[in-house]
N, C-alpha and C positions, 0 to 999 in steps of 0.2 A: 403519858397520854395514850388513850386507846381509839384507835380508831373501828369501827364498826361501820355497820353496812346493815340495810333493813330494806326488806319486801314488801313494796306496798300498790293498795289498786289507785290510780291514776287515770280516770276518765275510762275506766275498763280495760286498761291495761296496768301490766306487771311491770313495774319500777325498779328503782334500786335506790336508796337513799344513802349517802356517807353523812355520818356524824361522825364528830372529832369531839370528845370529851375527856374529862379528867381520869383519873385514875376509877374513883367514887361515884362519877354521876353525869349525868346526860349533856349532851352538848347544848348549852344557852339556856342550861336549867331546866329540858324539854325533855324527859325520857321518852324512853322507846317505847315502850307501853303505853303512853298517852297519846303518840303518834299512830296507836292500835296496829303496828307492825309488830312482825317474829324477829328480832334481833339476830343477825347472824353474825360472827365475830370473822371478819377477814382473812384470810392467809395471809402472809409474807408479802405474795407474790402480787394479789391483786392491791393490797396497800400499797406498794412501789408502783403503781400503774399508776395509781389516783394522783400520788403526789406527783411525780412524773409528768402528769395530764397538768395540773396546776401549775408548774413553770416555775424558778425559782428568782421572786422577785427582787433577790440583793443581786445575782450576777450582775458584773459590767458591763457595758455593750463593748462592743467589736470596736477596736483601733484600727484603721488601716494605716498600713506598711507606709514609713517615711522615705520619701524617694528626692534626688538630685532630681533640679529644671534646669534646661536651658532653651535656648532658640534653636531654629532649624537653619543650621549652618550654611551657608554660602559659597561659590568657588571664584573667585580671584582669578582674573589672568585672559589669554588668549587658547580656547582649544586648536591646537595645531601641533603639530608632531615636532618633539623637542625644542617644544615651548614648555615652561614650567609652570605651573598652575599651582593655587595655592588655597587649603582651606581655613576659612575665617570661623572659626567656633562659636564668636559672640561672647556674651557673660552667664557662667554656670554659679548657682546655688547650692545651697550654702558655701559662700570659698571656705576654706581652696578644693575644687574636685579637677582630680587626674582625669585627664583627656587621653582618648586613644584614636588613631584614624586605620580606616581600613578604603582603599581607593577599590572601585569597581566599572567594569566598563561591560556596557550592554546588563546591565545587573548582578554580572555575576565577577565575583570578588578576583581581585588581581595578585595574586602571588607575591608575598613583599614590599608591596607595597602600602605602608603604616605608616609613613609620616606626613606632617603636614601640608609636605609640597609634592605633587607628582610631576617627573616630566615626560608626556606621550611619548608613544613608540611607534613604529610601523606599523603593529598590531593592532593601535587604536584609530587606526584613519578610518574614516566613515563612518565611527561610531559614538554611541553617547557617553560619558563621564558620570559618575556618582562619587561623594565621600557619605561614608559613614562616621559619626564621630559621637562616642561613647563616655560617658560622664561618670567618675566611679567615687566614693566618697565612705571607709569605714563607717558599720553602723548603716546606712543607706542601701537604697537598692539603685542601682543602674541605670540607668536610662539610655539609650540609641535613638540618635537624630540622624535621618536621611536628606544630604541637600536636594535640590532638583536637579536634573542633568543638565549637561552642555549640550550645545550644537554638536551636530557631527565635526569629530576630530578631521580639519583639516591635514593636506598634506605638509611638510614642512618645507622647507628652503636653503638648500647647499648654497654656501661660502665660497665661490668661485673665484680663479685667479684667471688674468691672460695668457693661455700658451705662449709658446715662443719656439721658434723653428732651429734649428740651428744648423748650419751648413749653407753653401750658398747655391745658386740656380746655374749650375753649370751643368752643362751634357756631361752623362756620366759618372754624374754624382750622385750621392744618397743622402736625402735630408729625411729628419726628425724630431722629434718634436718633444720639448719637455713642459709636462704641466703645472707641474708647482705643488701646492696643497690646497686641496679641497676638504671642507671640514662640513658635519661632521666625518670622519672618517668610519669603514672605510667606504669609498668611491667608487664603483666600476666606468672608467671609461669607454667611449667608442670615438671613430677618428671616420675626419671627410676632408680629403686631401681636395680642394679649386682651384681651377686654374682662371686669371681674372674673373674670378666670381663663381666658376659654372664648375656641378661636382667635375671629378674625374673618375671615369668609368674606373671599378675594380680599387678605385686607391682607399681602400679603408685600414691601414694598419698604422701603427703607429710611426713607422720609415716611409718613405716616397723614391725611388729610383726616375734622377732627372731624364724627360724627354727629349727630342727634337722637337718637340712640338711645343715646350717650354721654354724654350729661350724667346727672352724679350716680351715675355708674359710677366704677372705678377700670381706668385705661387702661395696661397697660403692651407693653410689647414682651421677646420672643427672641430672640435672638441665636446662632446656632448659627456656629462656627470651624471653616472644615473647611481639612485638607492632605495630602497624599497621604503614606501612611505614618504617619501619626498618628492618634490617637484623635478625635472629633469632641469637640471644647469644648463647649460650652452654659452659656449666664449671662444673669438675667430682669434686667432694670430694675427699678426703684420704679416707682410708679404715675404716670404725670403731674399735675403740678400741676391743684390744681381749678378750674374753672370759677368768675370772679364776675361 
């Protein structure tokens, strides 16, 4: 096949015409000479331009990339600090596709925390919860779904026991106080030593040295649980034993 190119006037202007012909003779039986043009035989280079311009009507079109769906996941639970929270993935296509989580708080991703269940820290109080969870399936591409956040993480709630005083309310003795377990651990205590009811100036340690002004009173003690992130506990004693 030869392809050629011919100059021709066109309404007063200079054209350019491509004929694709045989080996032997004119394109559609039309020489160049009847078309009363100067025949110019093409380079290389502008022949690759023509076809090129022309497009190549066997390719196939564009397949886009086969990708895993799924829903946009959900969070389970109470936000509250050492409350466990849990994400619901929903149903991913085609099964089976491997799930991954990545837990984030205020947006930005939380350190080890990948599995399906998070439980808040002190860290998270006041703030919002995110999971990520990630679809992955050989052959496939990926997909990342963002749940919505939570409320702001509340504080959490220490597991309090009743003190208990031990010693008895005699002049000149020293009572103290044992608290038990407070979970989760650890706890830092503080102490408010009453005398029927009312503080006692200065009495905050965990000992009390009995008064005169104690006898025939009822002596107890407070106990306040504090931990960061959590609600502050409080739980009173019974009275100390009385004086005989």
């Amino acid at each position: 096949m030869n392809l050629r190119i011919t100059r021709s006037l066109v309404g007063g202007m200079a054209a350019l015409l491509v004929i694709v012909g045989t080996a032997g003779g004119a394109a559609g039986g039309v020489s160049a000479a009847e078309l009363g043009a100067d025949p110019v035989v093409a380079d290389a280079a502008v022949a690759d331009a023509a076809v090129a311009d022309a497009g190549d009507p066997t390719a196939a079109p564009a397949v886009a990339a086969a990708v895993v769906s799924g829903p946009t996941p959900t969070i389970s639970g109470t936000a509250r600090v050492g409350v466990p929270l849990t994400a619901v993935a929903g149903d991913w296509a085609p099964a089976p596709v491997a799930l991954s989580f990545q837990w984030s708080r205020a947006g930005a991703a939380i350190p080890g925390a990948t599995a399906s269940t998070y439980r808040p820290v002190s860290a998270d109080a006041g703030l919002r919860l995110t999971v990520n969870v990630t679809g992955a399936k050989q052959g496939l591409t990926s997909v990342t779904k963002t749940s919505a956040p939570t409320g702001n993480v509340g504080r959490g709630t220490i597991t309090a026991v009743t003190p208990v005083i031990v010693g008895s309310n005699i002049l000149g003795r020293t009572l103290s106080v044992t608290t038990g377990t407070w979970t989760p651990a650890p706890v830092t205590f503080s102490y408010h030593w009453k005398r029927d009811g009312v503080f006692i100036a200065g009495a905050t340690g965990p000992t009390y040295a009995v008064t005169v002004a104690d006898i025939g009173t009822h002596v107890t003690v407070t106990v306040d649980g504090n931990r960061p992130g959590y609600l502050v506990a409080v739980r009173t004693s019974l009275p100390a034993k009385a004086g005989k």
